[in-house]
Structures are given as structure tokens and as C-alpha cells.
TORKOL-4160 file (C-alpha; in steps of 0.2 Angstrom, whole numbers, padded with zeros to 4 digits, m for minus):
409
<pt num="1" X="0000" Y="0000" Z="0000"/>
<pt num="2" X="0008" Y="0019" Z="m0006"/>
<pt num="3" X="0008" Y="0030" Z="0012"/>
<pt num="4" X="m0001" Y="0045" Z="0011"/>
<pt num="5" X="0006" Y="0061" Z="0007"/>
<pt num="6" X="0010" Y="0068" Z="0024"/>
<pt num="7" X="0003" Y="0083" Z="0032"/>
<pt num="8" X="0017" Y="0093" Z="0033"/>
<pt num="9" X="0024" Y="0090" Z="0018"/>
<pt num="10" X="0031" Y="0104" Z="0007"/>
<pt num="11" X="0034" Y="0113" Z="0022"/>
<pt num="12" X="0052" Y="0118" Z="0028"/>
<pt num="13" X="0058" Y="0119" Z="0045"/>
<pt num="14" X="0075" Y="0128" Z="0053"/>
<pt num="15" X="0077" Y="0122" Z="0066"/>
<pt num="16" X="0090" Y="0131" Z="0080"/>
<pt num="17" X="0087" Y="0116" Z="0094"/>
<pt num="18" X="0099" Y="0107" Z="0104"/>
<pt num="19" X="0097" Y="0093" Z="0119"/>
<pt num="20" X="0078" Y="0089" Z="0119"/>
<pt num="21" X="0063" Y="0100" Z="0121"/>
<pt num="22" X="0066" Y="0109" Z="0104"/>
<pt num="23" X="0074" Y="0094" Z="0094"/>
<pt num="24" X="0057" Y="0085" Z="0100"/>
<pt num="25" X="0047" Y="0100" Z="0093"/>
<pt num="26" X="0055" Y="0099" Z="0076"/>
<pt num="27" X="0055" Y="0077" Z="0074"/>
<pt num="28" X="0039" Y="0079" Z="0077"/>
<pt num="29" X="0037" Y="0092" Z="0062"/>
<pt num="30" X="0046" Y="0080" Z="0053"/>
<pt num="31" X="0040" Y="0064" Z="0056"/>
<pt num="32" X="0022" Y="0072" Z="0048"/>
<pt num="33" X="0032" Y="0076" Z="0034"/>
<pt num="34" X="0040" Y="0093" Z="0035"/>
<pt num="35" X="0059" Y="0096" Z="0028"/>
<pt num="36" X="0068" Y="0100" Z="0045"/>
<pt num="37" X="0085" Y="0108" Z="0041"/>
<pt num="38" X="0094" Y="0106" Z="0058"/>
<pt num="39" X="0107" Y="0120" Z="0060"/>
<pt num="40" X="0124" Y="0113" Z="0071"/>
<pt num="41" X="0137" Y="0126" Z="0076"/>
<pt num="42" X="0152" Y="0119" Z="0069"/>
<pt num="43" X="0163" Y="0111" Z="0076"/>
<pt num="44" X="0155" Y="0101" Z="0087"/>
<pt num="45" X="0136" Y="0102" Z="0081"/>
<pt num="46" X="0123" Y="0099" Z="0095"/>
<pt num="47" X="0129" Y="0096" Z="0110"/>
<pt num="48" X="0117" Y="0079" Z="0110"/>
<pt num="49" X="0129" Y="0070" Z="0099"/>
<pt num="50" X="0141" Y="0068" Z="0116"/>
<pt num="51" X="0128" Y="0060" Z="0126"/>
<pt num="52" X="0122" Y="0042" Z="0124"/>
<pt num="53" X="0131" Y="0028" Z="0116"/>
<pt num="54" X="0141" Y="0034" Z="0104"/>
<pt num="55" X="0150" Y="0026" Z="0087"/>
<pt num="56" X="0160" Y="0033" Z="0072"/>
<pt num="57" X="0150" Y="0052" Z="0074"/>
<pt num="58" X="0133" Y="0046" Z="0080"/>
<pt num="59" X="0121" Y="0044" Z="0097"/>
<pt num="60" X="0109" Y="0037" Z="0103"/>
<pt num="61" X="0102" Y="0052" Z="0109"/>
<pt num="62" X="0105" Y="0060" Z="0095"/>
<pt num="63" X="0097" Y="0049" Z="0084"/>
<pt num="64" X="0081" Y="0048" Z="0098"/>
<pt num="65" X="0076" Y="0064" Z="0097"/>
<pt num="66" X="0084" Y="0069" Z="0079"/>
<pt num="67" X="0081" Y="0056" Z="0066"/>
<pt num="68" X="0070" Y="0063" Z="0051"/>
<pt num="69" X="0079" Y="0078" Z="0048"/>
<pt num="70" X="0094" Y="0085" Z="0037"/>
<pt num="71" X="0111" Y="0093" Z="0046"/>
<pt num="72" X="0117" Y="0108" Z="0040"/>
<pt num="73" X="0133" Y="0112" Z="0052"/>
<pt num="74" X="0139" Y="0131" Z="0050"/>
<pt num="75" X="0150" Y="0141" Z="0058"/>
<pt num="76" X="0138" Y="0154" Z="0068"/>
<pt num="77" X="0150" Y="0167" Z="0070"/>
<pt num="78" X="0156" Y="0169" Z="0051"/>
<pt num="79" X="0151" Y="0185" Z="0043"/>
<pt num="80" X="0142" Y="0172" Z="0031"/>
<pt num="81" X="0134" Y="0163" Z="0042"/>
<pt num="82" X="0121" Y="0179" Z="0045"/>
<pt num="83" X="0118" Y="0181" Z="0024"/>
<pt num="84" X="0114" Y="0161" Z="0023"/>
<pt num="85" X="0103" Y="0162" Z="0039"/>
<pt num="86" X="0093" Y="0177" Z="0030"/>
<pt num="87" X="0090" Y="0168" Z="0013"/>
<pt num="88" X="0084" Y="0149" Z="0021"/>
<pt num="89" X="0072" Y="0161" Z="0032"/>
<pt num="90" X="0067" Y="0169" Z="0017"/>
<pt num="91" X="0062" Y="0149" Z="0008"/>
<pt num="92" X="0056" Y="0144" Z="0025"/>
<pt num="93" X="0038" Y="0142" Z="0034"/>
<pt num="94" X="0045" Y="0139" Z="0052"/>
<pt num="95" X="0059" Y="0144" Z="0063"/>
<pt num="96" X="0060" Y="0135" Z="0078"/>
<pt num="97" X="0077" Y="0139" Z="0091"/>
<pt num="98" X="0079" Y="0133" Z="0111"/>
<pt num="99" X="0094" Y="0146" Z="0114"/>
<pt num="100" X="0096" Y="0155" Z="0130"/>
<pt num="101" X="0084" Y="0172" Z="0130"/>
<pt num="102" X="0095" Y="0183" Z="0117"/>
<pt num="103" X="0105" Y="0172" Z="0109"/>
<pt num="104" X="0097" Y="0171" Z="0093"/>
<pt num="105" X="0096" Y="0188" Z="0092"/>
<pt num="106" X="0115" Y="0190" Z="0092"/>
<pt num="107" X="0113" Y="0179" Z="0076"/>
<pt num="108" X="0101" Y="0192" Z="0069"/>
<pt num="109" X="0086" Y="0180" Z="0069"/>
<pt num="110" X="0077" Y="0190" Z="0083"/>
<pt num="111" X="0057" Y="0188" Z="0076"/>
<pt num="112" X="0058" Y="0206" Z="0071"/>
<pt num="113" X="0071" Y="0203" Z="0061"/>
<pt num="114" X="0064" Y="0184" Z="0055"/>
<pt num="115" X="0047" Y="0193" Z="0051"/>
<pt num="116" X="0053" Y="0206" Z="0042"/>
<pt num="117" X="0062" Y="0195" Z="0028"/>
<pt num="118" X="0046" Y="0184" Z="0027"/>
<pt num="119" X="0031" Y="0190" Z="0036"/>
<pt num="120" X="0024" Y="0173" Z="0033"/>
<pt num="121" X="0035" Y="0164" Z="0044"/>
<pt num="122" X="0029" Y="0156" Z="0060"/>
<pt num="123" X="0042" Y="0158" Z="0074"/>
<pt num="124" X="0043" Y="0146" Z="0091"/>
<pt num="125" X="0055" Y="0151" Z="0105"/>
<pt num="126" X="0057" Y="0139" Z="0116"/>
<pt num="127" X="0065" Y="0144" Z="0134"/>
<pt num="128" X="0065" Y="0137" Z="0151"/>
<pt num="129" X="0055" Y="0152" Z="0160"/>
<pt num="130" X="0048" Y="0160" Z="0143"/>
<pt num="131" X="0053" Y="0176" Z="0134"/>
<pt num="132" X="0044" Y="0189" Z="0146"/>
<pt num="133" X="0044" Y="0191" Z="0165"/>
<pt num="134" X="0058" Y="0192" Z="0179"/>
<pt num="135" X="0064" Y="0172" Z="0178"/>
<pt num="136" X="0066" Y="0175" Z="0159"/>
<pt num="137" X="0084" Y="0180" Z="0160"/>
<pt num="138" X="0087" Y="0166" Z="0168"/>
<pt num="139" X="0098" Y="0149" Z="0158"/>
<pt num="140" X="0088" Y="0131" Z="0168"/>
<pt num="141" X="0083" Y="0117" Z="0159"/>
<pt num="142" X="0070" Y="0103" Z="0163"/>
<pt num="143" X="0072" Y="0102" Z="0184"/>
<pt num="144" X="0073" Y="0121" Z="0184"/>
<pt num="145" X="0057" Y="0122" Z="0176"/>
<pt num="146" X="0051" Y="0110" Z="0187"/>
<pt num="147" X="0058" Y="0116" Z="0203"/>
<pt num="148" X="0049" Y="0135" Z="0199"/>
<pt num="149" X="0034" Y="0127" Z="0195"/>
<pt num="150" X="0031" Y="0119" Z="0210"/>
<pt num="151" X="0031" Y="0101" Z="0204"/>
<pt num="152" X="0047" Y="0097" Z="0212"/>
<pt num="153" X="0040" Y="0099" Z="0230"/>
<pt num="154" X="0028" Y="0086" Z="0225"/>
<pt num="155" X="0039" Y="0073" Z="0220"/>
<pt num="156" X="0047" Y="0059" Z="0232"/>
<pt num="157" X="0039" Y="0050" Z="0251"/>
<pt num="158" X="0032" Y="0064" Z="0261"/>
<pt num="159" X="0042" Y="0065" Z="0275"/>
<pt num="160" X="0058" Y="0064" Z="0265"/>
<pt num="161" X="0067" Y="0080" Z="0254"/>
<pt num="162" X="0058" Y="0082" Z="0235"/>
<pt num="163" X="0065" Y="0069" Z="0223"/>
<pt num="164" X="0067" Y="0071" Z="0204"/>
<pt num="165" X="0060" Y="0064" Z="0190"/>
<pt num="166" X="0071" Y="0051" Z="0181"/>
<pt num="167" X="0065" Y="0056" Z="0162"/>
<pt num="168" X="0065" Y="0075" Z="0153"/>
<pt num="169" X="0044" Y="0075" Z="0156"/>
<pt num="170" X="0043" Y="0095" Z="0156"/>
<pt num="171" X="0057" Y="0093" Z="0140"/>
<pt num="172" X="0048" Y="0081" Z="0132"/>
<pt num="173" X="0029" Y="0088" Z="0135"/>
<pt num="174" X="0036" Y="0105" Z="0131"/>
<pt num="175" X="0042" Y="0099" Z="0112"/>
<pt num="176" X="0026" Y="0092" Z="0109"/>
<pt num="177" X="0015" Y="0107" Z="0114"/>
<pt num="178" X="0023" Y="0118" Z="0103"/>
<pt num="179" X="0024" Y="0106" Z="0089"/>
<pt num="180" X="0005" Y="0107" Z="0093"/>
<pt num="181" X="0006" Y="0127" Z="0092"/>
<pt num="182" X="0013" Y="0128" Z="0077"/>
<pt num="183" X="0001" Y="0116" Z="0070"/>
<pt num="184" X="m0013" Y="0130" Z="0074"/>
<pt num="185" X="m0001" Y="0144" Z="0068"/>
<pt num="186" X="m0001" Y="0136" Z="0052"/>
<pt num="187" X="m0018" Y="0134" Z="0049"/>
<pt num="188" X="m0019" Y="0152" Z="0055"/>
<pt num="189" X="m0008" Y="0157" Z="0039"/>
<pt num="190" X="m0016" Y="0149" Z="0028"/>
<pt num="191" X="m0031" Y="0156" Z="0034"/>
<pt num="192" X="m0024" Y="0174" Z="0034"/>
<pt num="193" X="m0006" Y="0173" Z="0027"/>
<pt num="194" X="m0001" Y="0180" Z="0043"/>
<pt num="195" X="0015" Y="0173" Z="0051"/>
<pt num="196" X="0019" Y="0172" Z="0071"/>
<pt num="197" X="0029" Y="0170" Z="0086"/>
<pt num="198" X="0026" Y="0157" Z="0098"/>
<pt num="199" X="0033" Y="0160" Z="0117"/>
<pt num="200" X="0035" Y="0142" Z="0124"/>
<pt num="201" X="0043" Y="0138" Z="0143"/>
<pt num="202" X="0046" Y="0122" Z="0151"/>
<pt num="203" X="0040" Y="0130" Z="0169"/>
<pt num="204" X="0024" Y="0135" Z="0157"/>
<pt num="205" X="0021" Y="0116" Z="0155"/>
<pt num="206" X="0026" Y="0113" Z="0171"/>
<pt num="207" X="0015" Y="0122" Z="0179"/>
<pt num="208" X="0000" Y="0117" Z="0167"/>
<pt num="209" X="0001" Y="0100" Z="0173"/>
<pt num="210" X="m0006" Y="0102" Z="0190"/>
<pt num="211" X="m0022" Y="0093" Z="0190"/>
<pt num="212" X="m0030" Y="0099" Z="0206"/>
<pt num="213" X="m0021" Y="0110" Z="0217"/>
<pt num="214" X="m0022" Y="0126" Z="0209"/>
<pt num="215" X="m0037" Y="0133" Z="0211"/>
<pt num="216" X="m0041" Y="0122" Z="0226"/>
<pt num="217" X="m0027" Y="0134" Z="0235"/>
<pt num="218" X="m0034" Y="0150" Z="0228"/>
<pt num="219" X="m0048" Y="0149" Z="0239"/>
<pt num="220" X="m0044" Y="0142" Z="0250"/>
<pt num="221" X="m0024" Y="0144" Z="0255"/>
<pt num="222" X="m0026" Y="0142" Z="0272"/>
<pt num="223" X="m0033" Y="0124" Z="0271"/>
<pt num="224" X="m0027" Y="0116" Z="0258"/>
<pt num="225" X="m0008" Y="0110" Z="0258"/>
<pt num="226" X="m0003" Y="0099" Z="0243"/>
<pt num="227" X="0009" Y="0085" Z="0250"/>
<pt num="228" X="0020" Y="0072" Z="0243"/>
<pt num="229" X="0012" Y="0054" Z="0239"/>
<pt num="230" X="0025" Y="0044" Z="0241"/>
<pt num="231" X="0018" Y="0028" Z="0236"/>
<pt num="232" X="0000" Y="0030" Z="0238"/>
<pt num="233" X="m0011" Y="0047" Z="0233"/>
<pt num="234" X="m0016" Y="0057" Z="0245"/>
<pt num="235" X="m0032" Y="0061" Z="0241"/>
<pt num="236" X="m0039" Y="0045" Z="0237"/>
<pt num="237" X="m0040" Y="0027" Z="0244"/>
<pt num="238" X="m0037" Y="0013" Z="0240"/>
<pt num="239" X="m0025" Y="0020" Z="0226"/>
<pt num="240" X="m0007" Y="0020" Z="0225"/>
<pt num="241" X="0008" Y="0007" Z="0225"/>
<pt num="242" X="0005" Y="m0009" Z="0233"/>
<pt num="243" X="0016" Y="m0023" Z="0238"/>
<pt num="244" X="0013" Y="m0043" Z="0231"/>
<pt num="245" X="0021" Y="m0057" Z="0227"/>
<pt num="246" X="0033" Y="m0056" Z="0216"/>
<pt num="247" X="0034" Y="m0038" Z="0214"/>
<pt num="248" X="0023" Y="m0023" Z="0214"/>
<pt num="249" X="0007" Y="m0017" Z="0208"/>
<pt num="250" X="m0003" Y="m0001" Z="0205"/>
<pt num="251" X="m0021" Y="0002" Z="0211"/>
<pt num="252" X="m0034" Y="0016" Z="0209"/>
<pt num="253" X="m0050" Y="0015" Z="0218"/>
<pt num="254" X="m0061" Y="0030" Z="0214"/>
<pt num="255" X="m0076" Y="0032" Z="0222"/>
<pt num="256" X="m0089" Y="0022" Z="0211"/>
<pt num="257" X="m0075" Y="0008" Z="0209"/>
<pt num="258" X="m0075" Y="0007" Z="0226"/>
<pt num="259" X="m0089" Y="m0009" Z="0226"/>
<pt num="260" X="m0079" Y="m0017" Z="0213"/>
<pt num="261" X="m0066" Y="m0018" Z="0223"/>
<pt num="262" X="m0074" Y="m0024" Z="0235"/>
<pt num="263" X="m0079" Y="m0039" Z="0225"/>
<pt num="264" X="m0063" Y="m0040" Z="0219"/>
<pt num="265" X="m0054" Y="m0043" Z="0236"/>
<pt num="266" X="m0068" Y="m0056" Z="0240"/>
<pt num="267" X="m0073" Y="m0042" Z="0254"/>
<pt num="268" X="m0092" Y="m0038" Z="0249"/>
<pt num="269" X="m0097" Y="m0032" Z="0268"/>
<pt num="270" X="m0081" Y="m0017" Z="0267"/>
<pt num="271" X="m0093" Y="m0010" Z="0255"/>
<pt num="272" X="m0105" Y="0000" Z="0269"/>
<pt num="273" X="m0092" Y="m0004" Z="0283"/>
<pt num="274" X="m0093" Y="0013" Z="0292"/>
<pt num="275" X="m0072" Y="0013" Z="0291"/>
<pt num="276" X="m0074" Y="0013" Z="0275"/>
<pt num="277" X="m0092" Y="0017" Z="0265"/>
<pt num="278" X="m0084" Y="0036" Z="0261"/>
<pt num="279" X="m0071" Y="0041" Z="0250"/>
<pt num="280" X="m0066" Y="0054" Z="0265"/>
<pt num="281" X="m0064" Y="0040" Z="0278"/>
<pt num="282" X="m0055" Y="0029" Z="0267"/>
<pt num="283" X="m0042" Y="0042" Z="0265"/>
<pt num="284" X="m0044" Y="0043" Z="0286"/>
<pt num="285" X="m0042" Y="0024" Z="0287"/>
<pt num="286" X="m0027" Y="0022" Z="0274"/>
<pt num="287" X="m0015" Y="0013" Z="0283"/>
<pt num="288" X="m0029" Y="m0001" Z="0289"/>
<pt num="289" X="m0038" Y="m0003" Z="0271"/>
<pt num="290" X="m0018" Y="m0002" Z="0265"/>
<pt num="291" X="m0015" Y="m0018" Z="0277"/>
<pt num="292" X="m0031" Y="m0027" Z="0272"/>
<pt num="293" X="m0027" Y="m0023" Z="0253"/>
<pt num="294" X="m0009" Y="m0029" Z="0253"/>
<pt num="295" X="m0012" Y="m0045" Z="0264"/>
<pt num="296" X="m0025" Y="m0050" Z="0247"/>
<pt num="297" X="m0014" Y="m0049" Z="0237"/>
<pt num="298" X="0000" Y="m0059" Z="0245"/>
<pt num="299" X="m0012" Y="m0072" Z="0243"/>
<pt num="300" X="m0008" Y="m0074" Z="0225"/>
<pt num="301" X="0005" Y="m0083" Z="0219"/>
<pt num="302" X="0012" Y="m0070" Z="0207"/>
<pt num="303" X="0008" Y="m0049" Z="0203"/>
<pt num="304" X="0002" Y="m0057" Z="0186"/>
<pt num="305" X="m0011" Y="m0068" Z="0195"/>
<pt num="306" X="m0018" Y="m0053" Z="0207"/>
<pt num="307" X="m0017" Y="m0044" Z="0193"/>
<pt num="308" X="m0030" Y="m0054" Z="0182"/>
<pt num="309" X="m0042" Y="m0055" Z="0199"/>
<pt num="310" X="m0042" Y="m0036" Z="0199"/>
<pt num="311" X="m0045" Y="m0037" Z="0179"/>
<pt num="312" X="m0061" Y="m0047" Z="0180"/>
<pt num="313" X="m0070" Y="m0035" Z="0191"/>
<pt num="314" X="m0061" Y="m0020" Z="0179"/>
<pt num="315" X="m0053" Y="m0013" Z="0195"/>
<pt num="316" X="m0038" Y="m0003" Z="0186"/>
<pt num="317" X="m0021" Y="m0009" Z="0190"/>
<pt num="318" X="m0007" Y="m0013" Z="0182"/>
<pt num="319" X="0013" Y="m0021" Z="0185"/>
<pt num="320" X="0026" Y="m0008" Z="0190"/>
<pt num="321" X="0037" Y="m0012" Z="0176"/>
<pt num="322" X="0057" Y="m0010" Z="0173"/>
<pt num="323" X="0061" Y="0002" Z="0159"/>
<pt num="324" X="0067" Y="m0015" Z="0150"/>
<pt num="325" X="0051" Y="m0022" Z="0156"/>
<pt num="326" X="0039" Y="m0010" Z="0148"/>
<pt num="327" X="0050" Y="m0012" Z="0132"/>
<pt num="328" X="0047" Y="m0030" Z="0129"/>
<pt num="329" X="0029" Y="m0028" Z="0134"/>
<pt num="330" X="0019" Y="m0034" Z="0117"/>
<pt num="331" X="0006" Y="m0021" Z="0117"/>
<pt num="332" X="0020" Y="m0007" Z="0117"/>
<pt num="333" X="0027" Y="m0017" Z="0103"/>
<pt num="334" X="0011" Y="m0019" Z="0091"/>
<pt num="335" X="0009" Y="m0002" Z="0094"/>
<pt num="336" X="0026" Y="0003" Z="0090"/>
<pt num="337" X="0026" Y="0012" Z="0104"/>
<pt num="338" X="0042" Y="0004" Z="0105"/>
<pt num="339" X="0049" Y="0007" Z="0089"/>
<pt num="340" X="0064" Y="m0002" Z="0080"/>
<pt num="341" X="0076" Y="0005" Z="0069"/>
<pt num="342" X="0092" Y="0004" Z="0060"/>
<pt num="343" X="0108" Y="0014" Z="0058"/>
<pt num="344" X="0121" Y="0010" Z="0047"/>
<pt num="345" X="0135" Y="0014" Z="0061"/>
<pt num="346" X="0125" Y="0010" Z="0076"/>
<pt num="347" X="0115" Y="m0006" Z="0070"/>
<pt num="348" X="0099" Y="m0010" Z="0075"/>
<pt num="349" X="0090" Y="m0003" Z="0093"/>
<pt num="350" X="0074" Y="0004" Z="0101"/>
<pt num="351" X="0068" Y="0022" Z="0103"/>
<pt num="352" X="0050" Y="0029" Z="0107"/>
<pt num="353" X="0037" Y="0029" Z="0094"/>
<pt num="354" X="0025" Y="0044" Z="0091"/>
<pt num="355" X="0015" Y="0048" Z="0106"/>
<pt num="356" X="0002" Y="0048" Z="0094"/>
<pt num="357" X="m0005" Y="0037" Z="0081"/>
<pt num="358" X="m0011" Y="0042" Z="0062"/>
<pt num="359" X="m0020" Y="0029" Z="0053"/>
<pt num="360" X="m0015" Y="0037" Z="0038"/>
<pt num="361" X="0003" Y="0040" Z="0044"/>
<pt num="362" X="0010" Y="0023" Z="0052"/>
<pt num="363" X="0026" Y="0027" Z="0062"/>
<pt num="364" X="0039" Y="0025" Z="0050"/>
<pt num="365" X="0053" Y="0014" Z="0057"/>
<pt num="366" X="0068" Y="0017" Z="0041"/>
<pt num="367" X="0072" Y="0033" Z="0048"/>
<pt num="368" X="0089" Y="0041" Z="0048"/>
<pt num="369" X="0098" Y="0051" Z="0056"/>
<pt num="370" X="0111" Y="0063" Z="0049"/>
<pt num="371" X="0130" Y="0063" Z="0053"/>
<pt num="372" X="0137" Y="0080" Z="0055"/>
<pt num="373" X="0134" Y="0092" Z="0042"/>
<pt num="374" X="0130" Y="0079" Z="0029"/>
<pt num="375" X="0116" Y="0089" Z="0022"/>
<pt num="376" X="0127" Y="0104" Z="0018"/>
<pt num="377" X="0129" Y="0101" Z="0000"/>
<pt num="378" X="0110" Y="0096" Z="m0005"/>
<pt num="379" X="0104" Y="0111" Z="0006"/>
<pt num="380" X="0115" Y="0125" Z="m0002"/>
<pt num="381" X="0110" Y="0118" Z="m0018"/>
<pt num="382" X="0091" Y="0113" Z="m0017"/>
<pt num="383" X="0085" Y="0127" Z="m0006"/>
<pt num="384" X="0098" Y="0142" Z="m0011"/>
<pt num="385" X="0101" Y="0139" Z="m0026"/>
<pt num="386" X="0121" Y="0137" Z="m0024"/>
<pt num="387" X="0133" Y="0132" Z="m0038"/>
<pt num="388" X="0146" Y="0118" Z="m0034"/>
<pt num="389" X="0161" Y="0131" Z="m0035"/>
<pt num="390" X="0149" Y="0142" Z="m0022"/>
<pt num="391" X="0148" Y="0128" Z="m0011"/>
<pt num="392" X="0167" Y="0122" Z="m0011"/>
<pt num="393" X="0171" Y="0141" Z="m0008"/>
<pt num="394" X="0159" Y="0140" Z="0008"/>
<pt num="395" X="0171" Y="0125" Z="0014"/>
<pt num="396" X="0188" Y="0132" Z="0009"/>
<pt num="397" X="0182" Y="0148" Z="0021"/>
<pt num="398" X="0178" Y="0135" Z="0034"/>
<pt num="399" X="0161" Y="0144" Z="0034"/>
<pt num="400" X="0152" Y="0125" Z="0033"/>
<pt num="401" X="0160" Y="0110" Z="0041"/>
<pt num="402" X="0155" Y="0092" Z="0040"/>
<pt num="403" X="0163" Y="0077" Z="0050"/>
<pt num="404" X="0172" Y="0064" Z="0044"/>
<pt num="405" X="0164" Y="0053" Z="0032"/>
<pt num="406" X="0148" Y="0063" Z="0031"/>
<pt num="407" X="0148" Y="0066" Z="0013"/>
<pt num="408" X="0129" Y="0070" Z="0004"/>
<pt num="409" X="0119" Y="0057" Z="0001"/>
């Protein structure tokens, strides 16, 4: 079956992204079909191609959250550098950069600047603490954002210091919010022809994702202190991390699965028991409904065996798995959740699929990812127009750079 024309294709992207949030932004883009040019500074080229397993020029960071795009590695600082910067704008729909505040000004890409030279362009600035106010002059990356957004204090056991997330979630959630936003800026346009800038922050997402807390605190301050879970959630019971055999499990009890429960545990009377018949004094009673659901389960010879009693009454609950664990799950592998790829120098691994499924737009698992610079050739002659000689001069004047081996394709 021929794949569908994506729907990003015939759009171009620069992107001026390093580490994750922005290079998640602009994969995104070009997984739905968009021409990503990834400007590196030369020498080095994004800092991501250090971290990870590395081989002959490659990562597998850098090939995570990079793949699908084409590396054009220049040297910033060249009096060139600016002119080729202003024509790619100029046959470009997006710009997308993750600098510190300023800095992309100081390589005269500022959005005034951008706009100016195509008004049509759509513009995302991507920044720990956003563009405007007091923090925005402020460098931070994914636990800064979290730490100002008052998510950190909620992490960890609660009577233990704030712990830290083990995965970029504000980096991550950031790149694919404002993948979203230019999405709607580009509909915008071609509604109105009118470009824009986007202003996107991790501590933005951050603090987005509280669920409960905020408004709860508005009014009432003075009575309402969010705490750290720990294992279980506070405001709910039973619902939390249990102990079994074997391993452990998750389980959450709302209120109307609270009978199912019940039935489940083989506990019908704790239904109207007057410990227990209200949500409010089931969170008062924890510990006891704790001990009664944790000495079920050890009844069971295996989390897998607790785990199926739980499913037949649809209680939700599910393994705590390993990293390596949730890899191998089959569901995350029909879904491609899990994706496998291949790369001529690395051989063949796993990274994470799309977070979102297209059934026109399978996830493609025969992406690439460029080595550094390899793309210079093809982009200064397909999009600028460049002459061979032109493009040789660019590398005698060490204005473009390419590693070892990195020859067009």
C-alpha cells in the first residue's frame, strides 16, 4: 500500500534546537512530513551527539530525538553565516530555536528581524522560563522548570526532601505542545497569510500539569496544603503502589469503583463498613484498608495472578514495570510504541514511537539520522540555489563543516 502524502509535507523547518525540548518540537514536524534543516554550530554540532552511546560520529540520543531531519553544520560566528541564515528564512515556513533568551538575536534571527524578511513565517522560541517576565533571563533546563513550577516539592515520600524525575517530562511535554502550536499557527496562515511567534517555557508546561491543586489553593490557602504521595495518593484510597508477590502493583480506587473492589478482594461487607463506605474516611483509614489490601494480594502466587483477579471485576491496576520491562511488553510493541530502527553505524535498537497514532501516517521505522553536516551540499543547492564552486568556496572559508565521512547522500 503507497503511504499517504503527509501533512506537513512541502513545508520547511529551521530548526536552531539542541538537547531535547526543541529537537522533540522539530522530529515531530518532521515525522508528519515537513523538511527539518537542523542548523549545528560547527565544530561540534549539537551538544546531544556527546551524550548516549556513541560510534564513528553518532548517538543514541542524537538519533532519539533527531532522526527525520537533514544537518546543516555552519559556523555561527562567520560573517556568512548571518547572509545564509537570511536567505533559508526567506524559503522557509517555520523557525523553531531553544537558545538561552537573546542568543538568537545576536545571530540576527530575533522575530523582528525573522518577520521582516518573510512576514509569513511562523516563529517558536522555546526557553526554560519564557521570553517575558523576571525568571526569563534566567539559563535552567527541565528540573529548573520543574523546581519553579512547584512540581518538584511534590515529588518523592512525604516526609523525606523532594526527589526528581528520572526522564525529561517537562522537555519532552514542552516539544510536543509547541509542535502542537505551530500546527494551529499554520492553519492560521493559511487562513490569513499571517505569520507568528510562539513564546513556549518548560515551567509553562510545568505548571500546566497540575491537575487539582491550583485553584483548590486560591480559595482556600489556608486549608489546603498539597503533599508528597509517596507511594499511595493522598487524596484517594485505596490508590497507590501496593506490595505482592513477586513484585509490585498499582491500584486506583475512585469512588464508584470502590464496590468493585470490593468484590474483587472477596470483601463484599467493606462496602457500607462505616471505616470505609466514604471516600473521605478511606483516606482517614489508609494505613488499615492499606494492610487489608496488601495481605489480598499476597495471597496470589504471582503480581500477574492478582493482577487478572483485579481485571475481571475492571478494577484498574497494572505491574510496575522496569524500563526494559515495559520495552518488551507486546502491546508497546504492536503499537510501535516501542519502535525499531536501524543505523548503518550504530546497527539496530529501540527508541519511542509517536505519542500519537495516524492511521493514515503509520510510524515509520527506516528513519535516519544525519551525521554532522551531511546535508550541507544538498541544502545549499536545493534550497539556495548554490553552484558547486559556491559551495566548495563555503568550505575552503571554513564557513560550513561536516565530520568525517559525512559526505551528501
Amino acid at each position: 500500500m503507497v503511504e499517504k502524502p503527509r501533512v506537513l509535507e512541502g513545508y520547511r523547518v529551521l530548526d536552531f534546537t539542541q538537547f531535547v525540548a526543541g529537537p522533540t518540537c522539530t522530529r515531530i514536524l518532521a515525522e508528519m512530513g515537513a523538511d527539518v534543516i537542523k542548523v549545528e554550530p560547527a565544530p561540534e554540532g549539537d551538544r546531544a551527539r556527546s551524550f548516549g552511546l556513541r560510534r564513528g560520529g553518532t548517538s543514541t540520543y542524537y538519533f532519539q530525538h533527531n532522526h527525520s531531519k537533514r544537518s546543516l553544520c555552519i559556523d555561527t560566528h562567520h560573517p556568512q553565516a548571518k547572509r545564509i541564515f537570511h536567505e533559508l528564512v526567506r524559503h522557509s515556513d517555520v523557525l523553531v530555536e531553544n537558545y538561552a533568551p537573546g542568543v538568537i538575536g545576536r545571530l540576527g534571527l530575533d522575530y523582528e528581524t525573522v518577520s521582516a524578511i518573510n512576514p509569513k513565517i511562523v516563529m517558536a522560541s522555546i526557553s526554560m522560563a519564557g521570553q517575558t517576565g523576571p525568571l526569563s533571563v534566567k539559563g535552567g533546563y527541565d528540573f529548573i522548570g520543574q523546581a519553579y513550577a512547584g512540581v518538584t516539592d511534590l515529588v518523592g515520600e512525604p516526609d523525606r526532601p523532594p526527589a526528581m524525575l528520572s526522564l525529561a517530562l517537562g522537555d519532552i511535554s514542552t516539544g510536543v505542545t509547541t509542535a502542537m502550536a505551530i500546527g494551529f499557527a499554520l492553519l492560521y496562515r493559511n487562513a490569513t497569510g499571517e505569520g507568528q511567534f510562539i513564546d513556549a517555557s518548560l515551567l509553562d508546561n510545568y505548571f500546566h500539569m497540575h491537575e487539582l491543586a491550583v485553584p483548590v489553593l486560591s480559595l482556600r490557602p489556608d486549608k489546603f496544603q498539597p503533599k508528597r504521595n509517596g507511594r499511595m495518593y493522598q487524596p484517594s484510597a485505596p490508590y497507590g503502589i501496593f506490595y505482592a508477590n513477586g513484585g509490585y502493583v498499582m491500584i486506583c480506587v475512585t469512588p464508584h469503583q470502590w464496590p468493585a473492589f470490593c468484590r474483587a478482594i472477596g470483601r463484599p461487607e467493606l462496602i457500607n463498613d462505616p471505616r470505609f463506605k466514604e471516600e473521605r474516611l478511606r483516606v482517614r483509614n489508609r494505613d488499615e484498608l492499606t494492610q487489608i489490601t496488601e495481605q489480598w494480594l499476597k495471597t496470589f502466587p504471582s503480581v500477574e495472578a492478582a493482577l487478572d483477579a483485579l481485571d475481571q471485576h475492571r478494577v484498574p491496576c497494572a505491574p510496575i514495570l522496569t524500563v526494559q520491562e515495559a520495552m518488551a511488553h507486546p502491546h508497546h510493541r504492536e503499537r510501535r510504541t516501542v519502535r525499531r530502527v536501524h543505523d548503518p553505524i550504530m546497527g539496530d535498537f529501540d527508541i519511542p514511537g509517536m505519542p500519537v497514532k495516524f492511521r493514515n501516517w503509520p510510524d515509520r521505522t527506516d528513519v535516519k539520522a544525519s551525521l554532522l553536516g551531511q546535508d550541507n551540499d544538498d541544502i545549499m543547492r536545493e534550497v539556495l540555489g548554490m553552484s558547486e564552486d559556491e559551495i566548495k568556496g563555503l568550505y575552503a572559508q571554513k564557513v560550513l563543516v561536516r565530520a568525517d565521512g559525512a559526505s551528501s547522500r
